[in-house]
C-alpha positions in Angstrom: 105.3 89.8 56.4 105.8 88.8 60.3 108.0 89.2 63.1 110.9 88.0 61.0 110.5 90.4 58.9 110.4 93.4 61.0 113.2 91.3 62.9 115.5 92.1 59.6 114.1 95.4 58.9 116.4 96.6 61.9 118.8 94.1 62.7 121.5 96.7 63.0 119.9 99.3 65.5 118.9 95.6 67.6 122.8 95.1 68.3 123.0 98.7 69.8 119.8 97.9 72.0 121.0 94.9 73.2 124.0 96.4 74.6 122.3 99.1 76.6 120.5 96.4 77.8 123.2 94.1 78.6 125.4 96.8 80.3 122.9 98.4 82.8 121.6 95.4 83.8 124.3 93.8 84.9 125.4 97.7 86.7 121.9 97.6 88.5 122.1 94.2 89.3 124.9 94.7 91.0 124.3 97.8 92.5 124.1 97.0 96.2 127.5 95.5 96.1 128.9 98.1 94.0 127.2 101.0 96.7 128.8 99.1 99.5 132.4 98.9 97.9 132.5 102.6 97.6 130.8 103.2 101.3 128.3 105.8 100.0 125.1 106.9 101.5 121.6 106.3 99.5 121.8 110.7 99.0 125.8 110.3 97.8 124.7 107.4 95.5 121.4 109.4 94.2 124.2 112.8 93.6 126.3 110.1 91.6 124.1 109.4 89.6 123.3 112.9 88.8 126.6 113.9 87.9 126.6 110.4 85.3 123.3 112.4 83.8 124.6 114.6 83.0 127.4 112.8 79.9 124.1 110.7 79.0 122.6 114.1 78.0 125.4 115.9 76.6 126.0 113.0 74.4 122.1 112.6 73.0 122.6 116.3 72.3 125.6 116.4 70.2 124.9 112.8 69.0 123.9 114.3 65.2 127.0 115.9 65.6 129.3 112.2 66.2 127.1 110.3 63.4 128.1 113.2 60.8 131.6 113.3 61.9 131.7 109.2 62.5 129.5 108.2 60.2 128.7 104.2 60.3 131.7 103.9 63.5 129.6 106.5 65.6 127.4 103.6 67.2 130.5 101.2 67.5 132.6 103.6 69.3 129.2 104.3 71.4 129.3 100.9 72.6 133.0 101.0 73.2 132.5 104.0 75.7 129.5 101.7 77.6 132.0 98.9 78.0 135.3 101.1 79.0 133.1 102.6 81.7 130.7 100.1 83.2 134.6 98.1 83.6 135.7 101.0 85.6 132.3 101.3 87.5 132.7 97.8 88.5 136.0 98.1 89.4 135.9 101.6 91.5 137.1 101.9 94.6 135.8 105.3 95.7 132.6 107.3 94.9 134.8 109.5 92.7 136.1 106.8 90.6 132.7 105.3 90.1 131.4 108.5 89.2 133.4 108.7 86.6 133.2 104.9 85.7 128.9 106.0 85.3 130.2 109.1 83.4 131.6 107.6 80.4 129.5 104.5 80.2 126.2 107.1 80.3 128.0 109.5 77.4 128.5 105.9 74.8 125.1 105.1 76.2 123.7 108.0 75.1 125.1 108.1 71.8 123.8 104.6 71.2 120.1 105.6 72.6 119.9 108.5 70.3 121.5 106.5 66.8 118.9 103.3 67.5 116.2 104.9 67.7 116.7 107.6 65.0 117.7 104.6 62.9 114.3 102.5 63.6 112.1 105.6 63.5 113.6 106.0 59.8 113.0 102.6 58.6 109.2 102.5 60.2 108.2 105.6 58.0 110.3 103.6 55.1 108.3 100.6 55.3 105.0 101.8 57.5 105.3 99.0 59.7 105.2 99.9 63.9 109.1 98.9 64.8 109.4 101.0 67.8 108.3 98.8 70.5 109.5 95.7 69.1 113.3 96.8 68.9 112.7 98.4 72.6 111.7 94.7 73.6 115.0 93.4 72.6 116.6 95.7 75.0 113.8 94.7 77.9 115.1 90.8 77.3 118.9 91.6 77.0 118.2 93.2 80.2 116.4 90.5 82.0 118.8 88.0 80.3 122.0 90.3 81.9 120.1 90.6 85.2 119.5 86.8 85.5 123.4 85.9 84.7 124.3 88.2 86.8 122.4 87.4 90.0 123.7 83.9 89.5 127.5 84.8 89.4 126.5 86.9 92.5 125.4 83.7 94.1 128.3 82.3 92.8 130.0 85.0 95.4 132.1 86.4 92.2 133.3 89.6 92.5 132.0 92.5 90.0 135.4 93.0 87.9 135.2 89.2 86.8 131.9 89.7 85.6 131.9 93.0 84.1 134.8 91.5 81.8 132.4 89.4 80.5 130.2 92.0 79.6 132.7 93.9 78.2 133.6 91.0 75.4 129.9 90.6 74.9 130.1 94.5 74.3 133.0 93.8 71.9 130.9 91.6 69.9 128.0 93.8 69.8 130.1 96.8 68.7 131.4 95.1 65.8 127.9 93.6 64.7 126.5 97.2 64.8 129.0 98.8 62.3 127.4 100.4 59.3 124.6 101.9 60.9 124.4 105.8 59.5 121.2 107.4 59.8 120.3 108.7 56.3 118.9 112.4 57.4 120.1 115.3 55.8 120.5 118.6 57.6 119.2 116.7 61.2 120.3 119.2 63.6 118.9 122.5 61.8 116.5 124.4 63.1 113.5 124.7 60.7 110.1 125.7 60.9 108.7 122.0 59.8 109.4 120.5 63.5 106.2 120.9 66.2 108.1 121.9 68.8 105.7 121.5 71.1 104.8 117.8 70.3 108.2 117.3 70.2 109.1 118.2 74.0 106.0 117.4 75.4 106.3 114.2 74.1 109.8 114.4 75.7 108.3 114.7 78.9 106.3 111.5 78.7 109.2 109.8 78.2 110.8 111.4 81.1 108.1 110.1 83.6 108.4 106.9 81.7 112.2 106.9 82.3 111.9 107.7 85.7 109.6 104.8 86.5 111.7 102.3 84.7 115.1 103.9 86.3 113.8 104.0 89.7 112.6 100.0 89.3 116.3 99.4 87.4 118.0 100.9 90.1 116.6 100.6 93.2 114.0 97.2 93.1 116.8 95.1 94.1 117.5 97.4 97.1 114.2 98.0 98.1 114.0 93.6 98.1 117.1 93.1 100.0 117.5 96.0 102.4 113.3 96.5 103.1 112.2 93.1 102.7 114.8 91.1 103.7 115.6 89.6 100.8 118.7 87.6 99.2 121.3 89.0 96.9 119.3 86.3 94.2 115.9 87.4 94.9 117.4 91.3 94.7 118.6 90.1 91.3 115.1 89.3 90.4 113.9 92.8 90.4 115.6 94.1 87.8 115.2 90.6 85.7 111.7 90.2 86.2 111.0 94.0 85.0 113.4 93.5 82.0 111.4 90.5 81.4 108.0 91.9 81.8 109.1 95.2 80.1 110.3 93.2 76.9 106.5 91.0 77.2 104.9 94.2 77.1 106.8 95.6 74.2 105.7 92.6 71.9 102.3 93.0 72.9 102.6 96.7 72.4 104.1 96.0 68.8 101.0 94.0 68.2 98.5 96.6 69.4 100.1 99.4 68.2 98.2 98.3 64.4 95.2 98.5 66.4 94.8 100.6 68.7 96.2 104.6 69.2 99.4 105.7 70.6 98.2 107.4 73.5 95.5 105.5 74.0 98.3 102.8 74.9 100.5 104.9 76.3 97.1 106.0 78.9 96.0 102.4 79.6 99.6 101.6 80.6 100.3 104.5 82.5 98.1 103.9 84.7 98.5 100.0 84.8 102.6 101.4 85.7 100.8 103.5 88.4 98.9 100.4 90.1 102.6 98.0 90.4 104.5 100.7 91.4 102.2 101.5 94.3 102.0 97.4 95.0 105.6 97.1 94.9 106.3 100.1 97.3 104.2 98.9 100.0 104.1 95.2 99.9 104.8 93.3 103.0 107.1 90.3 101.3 109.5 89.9 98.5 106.7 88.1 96.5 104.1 90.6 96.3 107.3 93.6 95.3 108.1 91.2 92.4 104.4 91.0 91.3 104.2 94.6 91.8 107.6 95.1 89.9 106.2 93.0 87.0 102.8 95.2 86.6 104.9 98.4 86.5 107.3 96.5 83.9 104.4 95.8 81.9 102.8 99.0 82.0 105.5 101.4 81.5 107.4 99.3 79.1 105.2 100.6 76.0 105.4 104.5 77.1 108.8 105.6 75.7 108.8 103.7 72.4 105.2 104.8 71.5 106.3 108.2 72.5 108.9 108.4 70.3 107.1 106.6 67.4 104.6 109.3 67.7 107.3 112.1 67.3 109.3 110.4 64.5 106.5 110.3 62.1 105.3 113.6 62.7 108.4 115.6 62.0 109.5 116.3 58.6 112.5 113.5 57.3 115.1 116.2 57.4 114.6 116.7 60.9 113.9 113.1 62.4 117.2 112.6 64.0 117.1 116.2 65.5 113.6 115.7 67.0 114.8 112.2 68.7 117.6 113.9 70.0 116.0 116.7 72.0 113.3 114.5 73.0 116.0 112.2 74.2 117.7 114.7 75.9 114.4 115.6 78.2 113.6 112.3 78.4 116.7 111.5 80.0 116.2 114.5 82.5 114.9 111.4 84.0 118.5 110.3 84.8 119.5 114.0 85.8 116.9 114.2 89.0 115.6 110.8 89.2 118.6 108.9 91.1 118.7 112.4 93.7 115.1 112.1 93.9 115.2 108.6 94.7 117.9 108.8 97.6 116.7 111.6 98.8 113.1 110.1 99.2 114.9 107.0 100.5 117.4 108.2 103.0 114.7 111.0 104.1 111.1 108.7 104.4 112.3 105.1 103.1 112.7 103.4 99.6 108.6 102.7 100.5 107.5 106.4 100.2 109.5 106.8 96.9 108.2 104.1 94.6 104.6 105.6 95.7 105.7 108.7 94.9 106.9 107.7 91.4 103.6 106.0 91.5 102.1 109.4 91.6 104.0 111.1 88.8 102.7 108.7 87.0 98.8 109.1 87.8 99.4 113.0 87.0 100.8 111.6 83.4 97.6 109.6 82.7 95.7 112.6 83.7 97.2 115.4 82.6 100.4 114.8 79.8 99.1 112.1 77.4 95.7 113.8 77.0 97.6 117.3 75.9 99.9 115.1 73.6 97.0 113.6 72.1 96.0 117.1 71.1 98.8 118.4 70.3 99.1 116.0 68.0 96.2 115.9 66.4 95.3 112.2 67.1 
């Protein structure tokens, strides 16, 4: 049994990855023309971006909730929120109607996030086979893929509504070839003694820094390489790509490993190789060296969040799986809630340098600190 295999084991959950994917690269890839339309300042973007948060994590917590009341449509009308809103982001004409553009397409992303991965962490205890990473990789290439198109339609000197009405059809395709997909957990969102809290947020907070490193090289890279290095609107377009690329590389080498070697273990090695392109790509004197710095952080942080919650999904009873993905989701994506603040602050206060090293440093207190008490706590 190969890649194929494990390929068809979740070739459901991939359609609801490849969306996310799609959608926010094409936003991020766009992001300088869509900050410009609406005049706003880096700290009135980063407080936009706060406010979206804050639907991504309302949704991942009531997400059991909309798959019990939904059932197999939850993910599908998921999908439909992501397009309705990323068509309104690209179309906004002030900060207050892209804000609420980002809100809806972060509450269907959320859904979506939370439904996926619930659904692949089911089937890897099902069939014992690592699936984590290699559905997360699928996103990472969707993502380059969306970046890529888009940076040539923005060469192309198309405006965003044209081409997020593209993505919204490729949306409508995805949405109908993820129907079906119903986590089978009973009683997901009780509370009961069998879930380790502990590993459980803790490992939520992993994949917060993790989040935070990938959001901040999603949403800013192509910024940082057109506004800092001088850069054109294609070779901004390459930030994003090249991580989604590198990101969904990593993931397939981080399915292959993960048979071999231990979840944190990875997660510590790539930490800290995350760490090393972050600080490269913050402080590099040309658009060449940011991308190779961009790709090492892709490659590093790409395997964080997936192992992550593979590590919590197998430790937590059945009954409680989709519950325990949830409310790790839901700090994970804290991320979201102070990373894009954090970000424009940093930028508007000391430069979009001194806030990818920053990042950078978050990250080295994760190698040194987090994935070592995880590793305890959970007994590896």
């Amino acid at each position: 049994m190969g890649l194929k295999h494990d390929l068809y084991l979740t070739r459901k959950p991939l359609a609801g990855f490849a969306a996310i994917g799609f959608a926010w690269s094409v936003y991020f890839a766009q992001m300088p023309v869509i900050k410009a339309n609406v005049a706003a300042s880096d700290g009135a973007y980063g407080m936009v971006g706060l406010i979206a948060a804050f639907g991504a994590i309302a949704a991942m917590w009531l997400a059991p909730l909309s798959q019990r009341i939904a059932g197999g449509l939850a993910l599908p009308l998921g999908i439909i929120f992501l397009a309705v809103g990323m068509l309104g982001a690209g179309g906004a004409a002030s900060l207050a109607a892209l804000t609420l553009g980002l809100l809806i397409a972060s509450a269907g992303s959320g859904v979506i996030d939370v439904l996926v991965n619930a659904r692949v962490s089911e089937v890897e205890a099902d069939s014992g086979r690592p699936l984590m990473n290699l559905n997360h990789a699928l996103y990472s290439f969707a993502y380059a893929g969306g970046a890529l198109a888009t940076g040539a339609f923005r060469e192309a000197e198309l405006s965003p509504l044209p081409i997020f009405a593209v993505l919204c059809a490729v949306l409508a395709l995805l949405a109908w070839a993820a129907s079906g997909i119903t986590p089978e957990i009973a009683s997901a969102d009780d509370d009961t003694p069998r879930m380790p809290y502990g590993v459980v947020y803790l490992g939520g907070v992993v994949v917060l820094v993790a989040f935070l490193a990938e959001a901040s090289s999603e949403g800013w890279s192509a910024l940082h390489l057109e506004r800092t290095l001088g850069g054109t609107p294609g070779e901004g377009a390459l930030g994003p790509a090249l991580l989604g690329l590198t990101m969904g590389i990593g993931r397939l080498f981080g399915h292959a490993l993960s048979r071999y070697v231990r979840d944190t273990t990875l997660m510590l090695l790539a930490v800290i190789l995350s760490a090393t392109g972050m600080t490269i790509a913050g402080l590099a004197a040309s658009v060449g060296i940011a991308l190779a710095g961009f790709a090492l952080a892709g490659l590093g942080i790409s395997v964080v969040a997936p192992l992550a919650l593979a590590l919590i999904g197998r430790i937590v009873h059945p009954s409680a799986r989709l519950a325990a993905i949830s409310r790790a989701s839901v700090v994970g994506y804290g991320a979201f809630f102070f990373g894009p603040p954090l970000m424009g602050l940093l930028a508007e206060g000391f430069g979009l340098r001194a806030a990818f090293v920053a990042v950078a440093g978050l990250l080295v207190v994760t190698a040194a600190v987090l994935i070592p008490l995880l590793a305890r706590r959970a007994a590896f």
